[in-house]
C-alpha positions in Angstrom: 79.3 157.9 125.2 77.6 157.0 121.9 74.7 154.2 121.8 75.3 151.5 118.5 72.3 149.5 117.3 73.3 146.1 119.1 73.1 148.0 122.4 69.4 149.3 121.5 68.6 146.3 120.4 69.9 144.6 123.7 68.1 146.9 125.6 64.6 147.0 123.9 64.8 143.0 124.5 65.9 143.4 128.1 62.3 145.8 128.7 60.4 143.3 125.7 59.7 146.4 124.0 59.3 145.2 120.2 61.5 147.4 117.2 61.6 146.5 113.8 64.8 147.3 111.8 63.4 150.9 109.9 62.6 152.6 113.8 66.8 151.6 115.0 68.3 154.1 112.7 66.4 156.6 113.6 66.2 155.9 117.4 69.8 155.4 117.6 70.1 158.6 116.5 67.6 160.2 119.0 69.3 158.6 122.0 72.8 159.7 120.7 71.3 163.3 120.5 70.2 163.0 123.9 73.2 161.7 125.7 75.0 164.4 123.9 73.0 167.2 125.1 73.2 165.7 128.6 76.8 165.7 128.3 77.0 169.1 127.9 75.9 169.5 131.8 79.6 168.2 132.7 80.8 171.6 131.2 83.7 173.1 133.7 82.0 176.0 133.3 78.5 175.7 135.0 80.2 174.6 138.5 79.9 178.7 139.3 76.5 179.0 138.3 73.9 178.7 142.0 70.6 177.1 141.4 68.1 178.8 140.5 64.0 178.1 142.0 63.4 179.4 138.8 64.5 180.2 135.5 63.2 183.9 135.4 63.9 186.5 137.6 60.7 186.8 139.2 59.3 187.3 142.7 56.2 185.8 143.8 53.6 187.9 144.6 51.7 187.0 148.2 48.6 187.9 149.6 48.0 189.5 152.8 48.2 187.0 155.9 45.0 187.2 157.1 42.1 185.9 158.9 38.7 185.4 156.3 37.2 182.8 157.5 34.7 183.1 160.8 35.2 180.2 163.7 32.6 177.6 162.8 33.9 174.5 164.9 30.8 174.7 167.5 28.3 174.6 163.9 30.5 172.1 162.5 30.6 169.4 165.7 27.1 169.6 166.5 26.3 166.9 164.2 29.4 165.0 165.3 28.7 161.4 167.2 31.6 162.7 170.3 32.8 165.9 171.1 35.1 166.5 173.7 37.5 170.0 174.3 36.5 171.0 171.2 38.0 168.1 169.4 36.5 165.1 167.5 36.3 161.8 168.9 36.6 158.6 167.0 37.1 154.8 167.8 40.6 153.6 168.8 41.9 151.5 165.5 45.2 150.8 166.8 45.6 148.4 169.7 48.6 148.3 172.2 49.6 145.1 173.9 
C-alpha cells in the first residue's frame, strides 16, 4: 500500500498539522519507507518463529529471596492517630445507603 501526496495532504488537514509543498516529497517518501518495512512483518515465513521476551538470549540474573529488612510496624504506628490489630485506621470516605 503506497501513500501519494493528495493522501498526506488530506491527512495533515484532517490533524491541522501545517506542510508546505518542499517537506511532501520528502515525507511521502518517509511514510512509503515505513509502510514497506512494516509490510515485511506479513512475510509467510515468520508465522514459525515464537515470541521472544527478549531479543537476546539472556537469562536474568536474581537475587536471593530473602528477609533484610527488621519488623518496624510497632515504631512505625506509634505516631499513628488509630491503631488497631496491628493495622492503620482511617476515616470511612465511602458511604453505603
Amino acid at each position: 500500500m503506497a501513500i501519494d501526496t493528495a493522501q498526506v495532504k488530506h491527512v495533515a488537514r484532517l490533524a491541522k498539522v501545517a506542510l508546505n509543498e518542499q517537506q511532501l516529497p520528502r515525507l511521502v517518501s518517509d511514510l512509503n519507507a515505513i509502510l514497506a518495512f512494516a509490510g515485511r512483518l506479513q512475510d509467510a515465513r515468520l508465522d514459525s518463529l515464537s515470541p521472544m521476551a527478549h531479543p537476546l538470549d539472556q537469562t536474568q540474573p536474581l537475587r536471593v529471596d530473602q528477609v533484610t529488612e527488621t519488623d518496624q510496624r510497632t515504631q512505625l504506628q506509634a505516631g499513628a492517630p488509630a491503631v488497631s490489630n496491628g493495622l492503620f485506621l482511617v476515616p470511612k470516605v465511602i458511604e453505603s445507603d
